[in-house]
mmCIF file of the N, C-alpha and C atoms, coordinates in Angstrom:
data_MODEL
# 
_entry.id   MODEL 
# 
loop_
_atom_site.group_PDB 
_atom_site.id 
_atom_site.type_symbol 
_atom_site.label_atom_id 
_atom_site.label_alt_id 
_atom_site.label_comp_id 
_atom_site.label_asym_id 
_atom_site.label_entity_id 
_atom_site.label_seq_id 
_atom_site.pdbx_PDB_ins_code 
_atom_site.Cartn_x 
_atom_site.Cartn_y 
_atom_site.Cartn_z 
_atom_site.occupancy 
_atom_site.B_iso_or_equiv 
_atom_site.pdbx_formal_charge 
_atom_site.auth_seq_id 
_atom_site.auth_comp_id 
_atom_site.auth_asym_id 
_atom_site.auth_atom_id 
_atom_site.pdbx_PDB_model_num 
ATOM 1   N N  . UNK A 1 1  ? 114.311 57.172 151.829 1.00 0.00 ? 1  UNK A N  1 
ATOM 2   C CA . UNK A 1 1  ? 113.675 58.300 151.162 1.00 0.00 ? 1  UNK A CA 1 
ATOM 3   C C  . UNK A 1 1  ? 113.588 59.478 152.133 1.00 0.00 ? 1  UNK A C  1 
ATOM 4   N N  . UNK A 1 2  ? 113.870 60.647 151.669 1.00 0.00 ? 2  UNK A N  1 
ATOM 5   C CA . UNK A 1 2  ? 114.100 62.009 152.465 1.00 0.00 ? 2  UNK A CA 1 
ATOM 6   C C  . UNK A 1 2  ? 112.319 62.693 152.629 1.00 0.00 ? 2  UNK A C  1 
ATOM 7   N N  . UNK A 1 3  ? 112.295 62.853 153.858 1.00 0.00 ? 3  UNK A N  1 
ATOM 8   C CA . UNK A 1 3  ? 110.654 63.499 153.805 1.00 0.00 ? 3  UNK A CA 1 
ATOM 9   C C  . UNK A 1 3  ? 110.639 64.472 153.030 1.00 0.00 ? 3  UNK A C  1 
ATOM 10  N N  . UNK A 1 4  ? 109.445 64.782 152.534 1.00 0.00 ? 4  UNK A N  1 
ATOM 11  C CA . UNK A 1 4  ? 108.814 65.958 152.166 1.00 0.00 ? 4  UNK A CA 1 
ATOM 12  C C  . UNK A 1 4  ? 108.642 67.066 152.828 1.00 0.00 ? 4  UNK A C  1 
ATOM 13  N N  . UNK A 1 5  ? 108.480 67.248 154.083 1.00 0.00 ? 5  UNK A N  1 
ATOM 14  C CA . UNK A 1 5  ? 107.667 67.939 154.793 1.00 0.00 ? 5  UNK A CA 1 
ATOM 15  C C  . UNK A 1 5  ? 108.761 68.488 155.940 1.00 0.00 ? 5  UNK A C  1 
ATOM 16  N N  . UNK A 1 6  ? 109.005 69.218 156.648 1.00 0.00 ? 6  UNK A N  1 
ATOM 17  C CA . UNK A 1 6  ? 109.994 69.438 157.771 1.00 0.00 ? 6  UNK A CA 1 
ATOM 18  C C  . UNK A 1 6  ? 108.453 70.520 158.752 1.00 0.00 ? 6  UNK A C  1 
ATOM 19  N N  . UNK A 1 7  ? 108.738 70.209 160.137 1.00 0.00 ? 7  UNK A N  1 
ATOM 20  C CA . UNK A 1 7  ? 108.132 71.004 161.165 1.00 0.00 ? 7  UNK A CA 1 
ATOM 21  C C  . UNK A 1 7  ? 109.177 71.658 162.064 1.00 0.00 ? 7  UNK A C  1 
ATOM 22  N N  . UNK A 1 8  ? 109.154 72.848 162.176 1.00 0.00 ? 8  UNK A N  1 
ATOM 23  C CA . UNK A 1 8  ? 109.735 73.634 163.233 1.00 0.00 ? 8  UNK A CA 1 
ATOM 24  C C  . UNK A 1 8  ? 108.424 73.790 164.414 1.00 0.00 ? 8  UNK A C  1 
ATOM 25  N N  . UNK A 1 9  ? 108.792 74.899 165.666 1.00 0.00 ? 9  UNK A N  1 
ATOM 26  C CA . UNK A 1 9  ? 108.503 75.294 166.566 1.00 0.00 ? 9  UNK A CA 1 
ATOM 27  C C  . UNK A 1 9  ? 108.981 76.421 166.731 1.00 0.00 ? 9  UNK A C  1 
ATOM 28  N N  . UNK A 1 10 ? 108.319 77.406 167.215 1.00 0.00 ? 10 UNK A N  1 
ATOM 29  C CA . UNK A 1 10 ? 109.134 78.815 167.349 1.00 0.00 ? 10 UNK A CA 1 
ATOM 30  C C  . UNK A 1 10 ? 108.954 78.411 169.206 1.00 0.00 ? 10 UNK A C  1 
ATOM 31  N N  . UNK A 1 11 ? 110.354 78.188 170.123 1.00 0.00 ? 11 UNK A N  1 
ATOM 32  C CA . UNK A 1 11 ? 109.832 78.135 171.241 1.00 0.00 ? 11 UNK A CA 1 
ATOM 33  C C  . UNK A 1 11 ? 109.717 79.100 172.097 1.00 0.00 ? 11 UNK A C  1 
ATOM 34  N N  . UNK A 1 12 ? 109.778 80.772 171.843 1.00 0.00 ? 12 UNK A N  1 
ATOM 35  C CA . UNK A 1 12 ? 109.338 81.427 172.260 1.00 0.00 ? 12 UNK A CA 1 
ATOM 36  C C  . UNK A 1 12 ? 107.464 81.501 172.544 1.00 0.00 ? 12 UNK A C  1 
ATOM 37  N N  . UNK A 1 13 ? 107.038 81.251 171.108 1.00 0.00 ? 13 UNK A N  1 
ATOM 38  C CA . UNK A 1 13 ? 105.851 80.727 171.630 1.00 0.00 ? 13 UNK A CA 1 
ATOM 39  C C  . UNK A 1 13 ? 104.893 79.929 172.281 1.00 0.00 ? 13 UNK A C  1 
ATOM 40  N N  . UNK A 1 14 ? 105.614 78.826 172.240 1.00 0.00 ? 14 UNK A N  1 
ATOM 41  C CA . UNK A 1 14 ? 105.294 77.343 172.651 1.00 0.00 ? 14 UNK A CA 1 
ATOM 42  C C  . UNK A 1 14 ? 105.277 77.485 174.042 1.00 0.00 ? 14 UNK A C  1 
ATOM 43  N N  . UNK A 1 15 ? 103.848 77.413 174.821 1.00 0.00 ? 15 UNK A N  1 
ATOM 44  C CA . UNK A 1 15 ? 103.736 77.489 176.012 1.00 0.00 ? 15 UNK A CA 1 
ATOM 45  C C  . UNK A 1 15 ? 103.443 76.142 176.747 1.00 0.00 ? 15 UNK A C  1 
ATOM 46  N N  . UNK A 1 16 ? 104.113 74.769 175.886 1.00 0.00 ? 16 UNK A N  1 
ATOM 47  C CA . UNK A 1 16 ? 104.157 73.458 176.244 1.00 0.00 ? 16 UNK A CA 1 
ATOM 48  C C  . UNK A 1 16 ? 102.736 73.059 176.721 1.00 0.00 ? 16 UNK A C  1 
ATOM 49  N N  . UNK A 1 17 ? 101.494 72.929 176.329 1.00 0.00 ? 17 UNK A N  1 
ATOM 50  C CA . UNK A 1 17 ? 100.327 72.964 176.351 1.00 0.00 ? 17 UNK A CA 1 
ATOM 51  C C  . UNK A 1 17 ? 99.985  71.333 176.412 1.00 0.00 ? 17 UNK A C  1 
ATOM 52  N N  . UNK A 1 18 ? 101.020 70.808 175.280 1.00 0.00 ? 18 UNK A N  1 
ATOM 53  C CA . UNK A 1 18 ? 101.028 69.279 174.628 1.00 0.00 ? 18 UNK A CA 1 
ATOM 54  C C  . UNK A 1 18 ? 100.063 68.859 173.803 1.00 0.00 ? 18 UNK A C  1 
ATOM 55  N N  . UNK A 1 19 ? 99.365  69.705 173.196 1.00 0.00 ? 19 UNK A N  1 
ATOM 56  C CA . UNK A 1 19 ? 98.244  69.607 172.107 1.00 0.00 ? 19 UNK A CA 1 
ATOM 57  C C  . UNK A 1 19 ? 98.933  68.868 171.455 1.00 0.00 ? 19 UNK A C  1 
ATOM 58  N N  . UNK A 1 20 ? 100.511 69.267 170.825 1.00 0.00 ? 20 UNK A N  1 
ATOM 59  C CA . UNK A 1 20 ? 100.813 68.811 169.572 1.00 0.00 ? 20 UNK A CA 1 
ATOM 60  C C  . UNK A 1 20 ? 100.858 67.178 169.905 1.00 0.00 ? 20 UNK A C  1 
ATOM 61  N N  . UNK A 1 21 ? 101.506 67.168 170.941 1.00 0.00 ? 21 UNK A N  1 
ATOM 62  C CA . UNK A 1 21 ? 101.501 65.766 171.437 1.00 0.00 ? 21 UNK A CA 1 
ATOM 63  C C  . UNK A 1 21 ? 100.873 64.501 171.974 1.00 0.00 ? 21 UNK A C  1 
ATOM 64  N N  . UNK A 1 22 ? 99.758  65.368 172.116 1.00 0.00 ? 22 UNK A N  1 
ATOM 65  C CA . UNK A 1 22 ? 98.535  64.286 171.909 1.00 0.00 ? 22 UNK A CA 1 
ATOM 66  C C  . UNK A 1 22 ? 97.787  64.147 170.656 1.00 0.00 ? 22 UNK A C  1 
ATOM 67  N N  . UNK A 1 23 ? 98.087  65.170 169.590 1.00 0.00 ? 23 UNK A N  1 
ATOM 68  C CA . UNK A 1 23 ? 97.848  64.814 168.053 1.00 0.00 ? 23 UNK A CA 1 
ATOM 69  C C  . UNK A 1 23 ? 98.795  64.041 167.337 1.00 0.00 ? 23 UNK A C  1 
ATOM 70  N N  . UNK A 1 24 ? 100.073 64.336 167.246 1.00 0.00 ? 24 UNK A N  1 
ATOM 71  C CA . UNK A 1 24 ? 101.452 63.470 166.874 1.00 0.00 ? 24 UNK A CA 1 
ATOM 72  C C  . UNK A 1 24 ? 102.066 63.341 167.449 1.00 0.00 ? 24 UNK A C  1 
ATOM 73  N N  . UNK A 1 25 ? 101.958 62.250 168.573 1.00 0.00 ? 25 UNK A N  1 
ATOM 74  C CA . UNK A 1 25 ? 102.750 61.457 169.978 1.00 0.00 ? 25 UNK A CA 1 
ATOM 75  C C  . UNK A 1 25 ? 104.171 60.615 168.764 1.00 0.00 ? 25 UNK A C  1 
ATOM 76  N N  . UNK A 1 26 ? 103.945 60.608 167.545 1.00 0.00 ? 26 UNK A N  1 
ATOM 77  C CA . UNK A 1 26 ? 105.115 60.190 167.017 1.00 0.00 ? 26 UNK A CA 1 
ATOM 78  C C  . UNK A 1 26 ? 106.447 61.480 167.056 1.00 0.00 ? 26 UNK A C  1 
ATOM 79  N N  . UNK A 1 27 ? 105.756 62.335 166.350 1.00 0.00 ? 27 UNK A N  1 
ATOM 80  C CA . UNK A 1 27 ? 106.859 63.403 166.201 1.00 0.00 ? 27 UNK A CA 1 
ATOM 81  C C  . UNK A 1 27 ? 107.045 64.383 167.432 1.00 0.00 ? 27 UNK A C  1 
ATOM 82  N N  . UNK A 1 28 ? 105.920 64.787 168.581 1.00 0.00 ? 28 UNK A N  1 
ATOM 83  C CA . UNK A 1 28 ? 106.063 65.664 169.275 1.00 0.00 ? 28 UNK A CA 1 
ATOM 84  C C  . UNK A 1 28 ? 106.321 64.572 170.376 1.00 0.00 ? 28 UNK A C  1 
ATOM 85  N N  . UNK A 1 29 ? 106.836 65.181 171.743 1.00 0.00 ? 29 UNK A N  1 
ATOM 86  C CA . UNK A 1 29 ? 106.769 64.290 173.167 1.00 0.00 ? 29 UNK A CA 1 
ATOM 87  C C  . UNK A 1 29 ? 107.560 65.680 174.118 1.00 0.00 ? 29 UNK A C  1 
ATOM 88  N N  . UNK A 1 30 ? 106.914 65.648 175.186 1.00 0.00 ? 30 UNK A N  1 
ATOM 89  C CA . UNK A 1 30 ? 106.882 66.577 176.506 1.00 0.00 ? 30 UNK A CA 1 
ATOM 90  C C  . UNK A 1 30 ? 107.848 65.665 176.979 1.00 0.00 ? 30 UNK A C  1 
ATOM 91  N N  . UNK A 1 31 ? 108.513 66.748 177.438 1.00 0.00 ? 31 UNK A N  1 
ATOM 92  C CA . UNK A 1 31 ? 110.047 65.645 178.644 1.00 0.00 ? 31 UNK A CA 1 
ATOM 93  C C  . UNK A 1 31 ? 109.080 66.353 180.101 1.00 0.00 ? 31 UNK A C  1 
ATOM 94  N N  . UNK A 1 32 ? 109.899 65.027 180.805 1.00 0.00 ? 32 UNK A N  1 
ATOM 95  C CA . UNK A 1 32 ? 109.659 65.158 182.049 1.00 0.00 ? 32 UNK A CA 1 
ATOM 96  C C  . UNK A 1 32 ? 109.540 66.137 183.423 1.00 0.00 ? 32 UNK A C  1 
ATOM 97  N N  . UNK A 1 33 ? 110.470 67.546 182.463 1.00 0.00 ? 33 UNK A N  1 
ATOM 98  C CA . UNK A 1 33 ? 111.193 68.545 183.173 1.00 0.00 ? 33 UNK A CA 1 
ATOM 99  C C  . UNK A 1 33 ? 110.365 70.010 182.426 1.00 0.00 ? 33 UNK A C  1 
ATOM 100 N N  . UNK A 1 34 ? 109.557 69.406 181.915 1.00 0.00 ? 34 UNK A N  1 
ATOM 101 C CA . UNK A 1 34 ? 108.587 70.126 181.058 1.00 0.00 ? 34 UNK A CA 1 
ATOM 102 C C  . UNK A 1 34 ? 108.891 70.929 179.800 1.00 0.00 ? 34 UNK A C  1 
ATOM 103 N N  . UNK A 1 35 ? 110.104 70.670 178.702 1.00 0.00 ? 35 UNK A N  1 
ATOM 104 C CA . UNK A 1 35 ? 110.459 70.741 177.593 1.00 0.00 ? 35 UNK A CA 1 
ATOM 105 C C  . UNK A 1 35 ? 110.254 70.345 176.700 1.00 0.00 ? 35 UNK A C  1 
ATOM 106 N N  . UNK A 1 36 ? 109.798 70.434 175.127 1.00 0.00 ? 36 UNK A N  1 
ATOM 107 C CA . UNK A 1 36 ? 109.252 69.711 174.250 1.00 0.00 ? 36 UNK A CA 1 
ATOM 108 C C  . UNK A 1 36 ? 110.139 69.043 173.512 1.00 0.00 ? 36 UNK A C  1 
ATOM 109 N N  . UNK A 1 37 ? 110.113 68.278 173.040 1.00 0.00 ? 37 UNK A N  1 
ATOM 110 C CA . UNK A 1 37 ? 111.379 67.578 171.689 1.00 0.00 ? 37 UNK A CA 1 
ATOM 111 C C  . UNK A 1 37 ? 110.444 67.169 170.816 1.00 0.00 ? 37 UNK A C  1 
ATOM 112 N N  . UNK A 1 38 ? 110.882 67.407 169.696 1.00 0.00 ? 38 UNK A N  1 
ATOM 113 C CA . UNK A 1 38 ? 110.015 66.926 168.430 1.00 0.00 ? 38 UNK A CA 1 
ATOM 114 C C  . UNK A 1 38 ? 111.288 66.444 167.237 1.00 0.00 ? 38 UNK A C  1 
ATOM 115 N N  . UNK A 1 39 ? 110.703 65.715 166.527 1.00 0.00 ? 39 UNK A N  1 
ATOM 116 C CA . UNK A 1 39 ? 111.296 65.242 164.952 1.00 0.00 ? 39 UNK A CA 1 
ATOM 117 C C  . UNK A 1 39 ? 111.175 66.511 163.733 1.00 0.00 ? 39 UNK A C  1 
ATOM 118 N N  . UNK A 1 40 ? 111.932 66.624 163.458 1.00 0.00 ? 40 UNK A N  1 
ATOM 119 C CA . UNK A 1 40 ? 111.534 67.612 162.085 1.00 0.00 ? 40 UNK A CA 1 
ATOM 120 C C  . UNK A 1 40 ? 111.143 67.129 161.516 1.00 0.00 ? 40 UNK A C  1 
ATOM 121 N N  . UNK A 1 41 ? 111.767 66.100 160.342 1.00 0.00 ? 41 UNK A N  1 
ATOM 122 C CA . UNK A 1 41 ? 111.285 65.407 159.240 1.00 0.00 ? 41 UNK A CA 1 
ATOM 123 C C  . UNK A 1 41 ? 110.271 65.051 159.896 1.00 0.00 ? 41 UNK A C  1 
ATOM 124 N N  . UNK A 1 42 ? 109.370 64.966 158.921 1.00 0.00 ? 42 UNK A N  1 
ATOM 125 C CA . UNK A 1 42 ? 107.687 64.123 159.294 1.00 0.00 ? 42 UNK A CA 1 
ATOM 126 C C  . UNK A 1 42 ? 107.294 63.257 158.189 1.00 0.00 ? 42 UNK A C  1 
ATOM 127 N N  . UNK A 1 43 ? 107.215 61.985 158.580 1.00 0.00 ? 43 UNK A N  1 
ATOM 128 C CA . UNK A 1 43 ? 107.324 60.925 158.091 1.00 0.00 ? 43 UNK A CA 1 
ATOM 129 C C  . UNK A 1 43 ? 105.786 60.885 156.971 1.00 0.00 ? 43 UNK A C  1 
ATOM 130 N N  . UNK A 1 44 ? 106.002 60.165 156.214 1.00 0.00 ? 44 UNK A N  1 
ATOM 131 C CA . UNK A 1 44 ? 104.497 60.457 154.925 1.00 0.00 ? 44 UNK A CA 1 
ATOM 132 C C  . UNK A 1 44 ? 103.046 59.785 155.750 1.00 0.00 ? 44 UNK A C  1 
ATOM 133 N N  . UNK A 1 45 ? 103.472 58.659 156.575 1.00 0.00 ? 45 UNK A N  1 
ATOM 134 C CA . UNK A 1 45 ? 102.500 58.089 157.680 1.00 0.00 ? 45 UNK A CA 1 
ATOM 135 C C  . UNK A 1 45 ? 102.171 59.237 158.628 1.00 0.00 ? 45 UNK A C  1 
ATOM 136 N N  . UNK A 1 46 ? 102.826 60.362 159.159 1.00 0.00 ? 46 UNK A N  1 
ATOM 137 C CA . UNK A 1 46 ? 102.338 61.060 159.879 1.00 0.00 ? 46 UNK A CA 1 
ATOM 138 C C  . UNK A 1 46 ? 101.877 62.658 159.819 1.00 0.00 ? 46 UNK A C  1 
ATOM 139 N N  . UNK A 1 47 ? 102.077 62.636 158.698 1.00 0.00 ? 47 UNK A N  1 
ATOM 140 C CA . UNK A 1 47 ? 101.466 63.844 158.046 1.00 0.00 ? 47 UNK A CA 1 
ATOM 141 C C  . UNK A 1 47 ? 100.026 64.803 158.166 1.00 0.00 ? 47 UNK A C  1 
ATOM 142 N N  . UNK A 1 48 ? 99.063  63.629 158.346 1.00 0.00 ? 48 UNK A N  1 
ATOM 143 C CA . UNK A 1 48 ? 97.680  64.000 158.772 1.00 0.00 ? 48 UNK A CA 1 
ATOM 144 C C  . UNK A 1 48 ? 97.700  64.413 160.606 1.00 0.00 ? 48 UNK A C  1 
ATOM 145 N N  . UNK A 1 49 ? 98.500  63.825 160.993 1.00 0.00 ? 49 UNK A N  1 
ATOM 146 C CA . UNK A 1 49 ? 98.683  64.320 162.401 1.00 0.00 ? 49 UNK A CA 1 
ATOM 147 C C  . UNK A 1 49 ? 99.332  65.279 162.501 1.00 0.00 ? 49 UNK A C  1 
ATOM 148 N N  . UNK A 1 50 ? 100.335 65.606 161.966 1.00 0.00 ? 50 UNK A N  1 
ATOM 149 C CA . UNK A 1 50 ? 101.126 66.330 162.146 1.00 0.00 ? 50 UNK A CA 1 
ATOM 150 C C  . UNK A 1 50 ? 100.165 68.070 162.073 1.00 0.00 ? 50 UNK A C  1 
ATOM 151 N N  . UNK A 1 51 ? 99.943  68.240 160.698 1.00 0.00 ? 51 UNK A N  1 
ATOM 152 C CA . UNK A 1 51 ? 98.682  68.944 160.326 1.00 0.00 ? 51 UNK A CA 1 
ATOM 153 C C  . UNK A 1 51 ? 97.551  69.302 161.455 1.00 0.00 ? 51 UNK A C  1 
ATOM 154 N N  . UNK A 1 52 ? 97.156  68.223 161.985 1.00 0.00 ? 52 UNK A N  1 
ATOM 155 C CA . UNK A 1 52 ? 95.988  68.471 163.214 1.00 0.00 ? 52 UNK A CA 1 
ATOM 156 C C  . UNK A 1 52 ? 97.261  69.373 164.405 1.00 0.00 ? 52 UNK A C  1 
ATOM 157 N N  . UNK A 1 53 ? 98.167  68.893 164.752 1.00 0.00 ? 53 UNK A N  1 
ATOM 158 C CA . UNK A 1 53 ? 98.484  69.280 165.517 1.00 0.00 ? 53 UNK A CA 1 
ATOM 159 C C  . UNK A 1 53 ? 98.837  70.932 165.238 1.00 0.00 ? 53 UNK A C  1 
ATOM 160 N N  . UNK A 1 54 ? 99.304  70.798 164.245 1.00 0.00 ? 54 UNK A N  1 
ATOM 161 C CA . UNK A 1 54 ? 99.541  72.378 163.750 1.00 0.00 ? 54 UNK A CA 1 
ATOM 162 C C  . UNK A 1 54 ? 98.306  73.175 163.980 1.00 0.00 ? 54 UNK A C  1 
ATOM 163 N N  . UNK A 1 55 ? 97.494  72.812 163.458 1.00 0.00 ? 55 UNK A N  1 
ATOM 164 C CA . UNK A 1 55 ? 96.006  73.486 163.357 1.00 0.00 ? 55 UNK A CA 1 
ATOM 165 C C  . UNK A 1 55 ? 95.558  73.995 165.136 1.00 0.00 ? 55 UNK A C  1 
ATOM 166 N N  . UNK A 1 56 ? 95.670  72.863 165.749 1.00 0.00 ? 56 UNK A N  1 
ATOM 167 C CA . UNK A 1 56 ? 95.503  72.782 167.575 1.00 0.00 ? 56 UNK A CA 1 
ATOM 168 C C  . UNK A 1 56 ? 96.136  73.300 168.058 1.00 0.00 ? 56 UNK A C  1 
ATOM 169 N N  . UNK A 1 57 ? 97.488  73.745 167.521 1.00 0.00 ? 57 UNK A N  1 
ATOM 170 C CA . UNK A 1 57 ? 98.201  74.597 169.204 1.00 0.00 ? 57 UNK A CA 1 
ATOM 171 C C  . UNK A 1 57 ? 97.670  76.118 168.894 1.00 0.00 ? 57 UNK A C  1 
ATOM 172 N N  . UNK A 1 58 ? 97.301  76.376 170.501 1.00 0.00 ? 58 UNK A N  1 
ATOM 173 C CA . UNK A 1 58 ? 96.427  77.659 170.661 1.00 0.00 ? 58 UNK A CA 1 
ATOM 174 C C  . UNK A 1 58 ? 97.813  78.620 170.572 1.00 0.00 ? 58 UNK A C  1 
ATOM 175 N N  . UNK A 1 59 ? 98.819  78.632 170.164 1.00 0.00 ? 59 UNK A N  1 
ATOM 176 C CA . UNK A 1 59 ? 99.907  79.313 170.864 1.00 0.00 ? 59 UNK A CA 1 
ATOM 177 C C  . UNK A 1 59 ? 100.228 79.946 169.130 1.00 0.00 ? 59 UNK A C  1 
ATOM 178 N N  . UNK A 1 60 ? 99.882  78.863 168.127 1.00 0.00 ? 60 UNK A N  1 
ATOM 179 C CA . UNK A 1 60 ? 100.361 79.169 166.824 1.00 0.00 ? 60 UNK A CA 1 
ATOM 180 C C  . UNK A 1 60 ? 101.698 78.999 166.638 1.00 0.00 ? 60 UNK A C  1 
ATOM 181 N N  . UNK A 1 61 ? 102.568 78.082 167.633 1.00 0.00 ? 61 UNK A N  1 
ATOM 182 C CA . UNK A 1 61 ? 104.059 78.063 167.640 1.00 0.00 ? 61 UNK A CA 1 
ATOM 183 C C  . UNK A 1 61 ? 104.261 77.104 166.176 1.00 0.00 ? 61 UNK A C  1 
ATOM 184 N N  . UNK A 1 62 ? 103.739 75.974 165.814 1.00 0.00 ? 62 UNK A N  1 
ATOM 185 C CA . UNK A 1 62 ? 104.186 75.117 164.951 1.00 0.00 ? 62 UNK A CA 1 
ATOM 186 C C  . UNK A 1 62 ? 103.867 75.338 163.849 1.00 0.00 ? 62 UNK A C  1 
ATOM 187 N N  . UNK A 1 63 ? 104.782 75.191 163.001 1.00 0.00 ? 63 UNK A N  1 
ATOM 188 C CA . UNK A 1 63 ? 104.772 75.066 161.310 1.00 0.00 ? 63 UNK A CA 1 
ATOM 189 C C  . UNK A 1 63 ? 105.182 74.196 160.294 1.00 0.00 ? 63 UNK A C  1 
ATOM 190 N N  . UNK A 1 64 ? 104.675 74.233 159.299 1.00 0.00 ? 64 UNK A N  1 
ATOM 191 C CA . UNK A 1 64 ? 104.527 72.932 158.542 1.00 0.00 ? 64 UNK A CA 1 
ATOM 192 C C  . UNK A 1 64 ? 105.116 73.695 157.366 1.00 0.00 ? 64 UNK A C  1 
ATOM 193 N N  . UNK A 1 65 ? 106.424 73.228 156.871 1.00 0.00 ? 65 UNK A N  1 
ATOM 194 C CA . UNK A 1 65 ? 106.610 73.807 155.296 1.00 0.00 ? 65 UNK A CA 1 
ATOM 195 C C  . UNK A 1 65 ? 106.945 72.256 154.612 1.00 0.00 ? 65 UNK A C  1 
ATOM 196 N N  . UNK A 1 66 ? 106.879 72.441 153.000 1.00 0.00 ? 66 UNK A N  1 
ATOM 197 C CA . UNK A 1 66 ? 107.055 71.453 152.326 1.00 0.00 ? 66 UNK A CA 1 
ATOM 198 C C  . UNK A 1 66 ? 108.669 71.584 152.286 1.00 0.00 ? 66 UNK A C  1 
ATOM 199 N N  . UNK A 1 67 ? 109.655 71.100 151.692 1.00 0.00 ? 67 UNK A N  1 
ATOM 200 C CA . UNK A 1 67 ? 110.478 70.936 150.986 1.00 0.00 ? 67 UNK A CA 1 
ATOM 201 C C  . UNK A 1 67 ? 110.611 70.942 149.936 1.00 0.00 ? 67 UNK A C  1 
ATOM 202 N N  . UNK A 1 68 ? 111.394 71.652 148.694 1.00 0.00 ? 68 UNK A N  1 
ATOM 203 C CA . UNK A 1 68 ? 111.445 71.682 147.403 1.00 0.00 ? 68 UNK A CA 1 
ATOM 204 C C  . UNK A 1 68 ? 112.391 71.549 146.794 1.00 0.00 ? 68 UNK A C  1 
# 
């Protein structure tokens, strides 16, 4: 089944803070070299995180659209 939901990052904004990633350690994760990688699709289990994390980054980089 195809998610609902897709998350971008604008990484001009994204000042790698890792908020998102300590809210959705599924979809977000900090590399070692200090770069972010994330999942787009966001799985229906991680949705409520995903959301917090959006809400938490002080930077306003992440977004949450549905799919239609």
């Amino acid at each position: 089944m195809k998610s609902r939901f897709k998350v971008s990052v604008d990484n001009d904004r994204c000042r790698r803070f890792g908020i998102c990633a300590d809210e959705a350690a599924q979809l977000f994760r900090l590399t070692p070299r200090g770069g972010l990688h994330y999942q787009r699709a966001v799985p229906a289990d991680a949705l409520e995180a995903v959301k917090a994390a959006v809400r938490s980054c002080p930077t306003l980089a992440i977004s949450l659209e549905e799919r239609r």
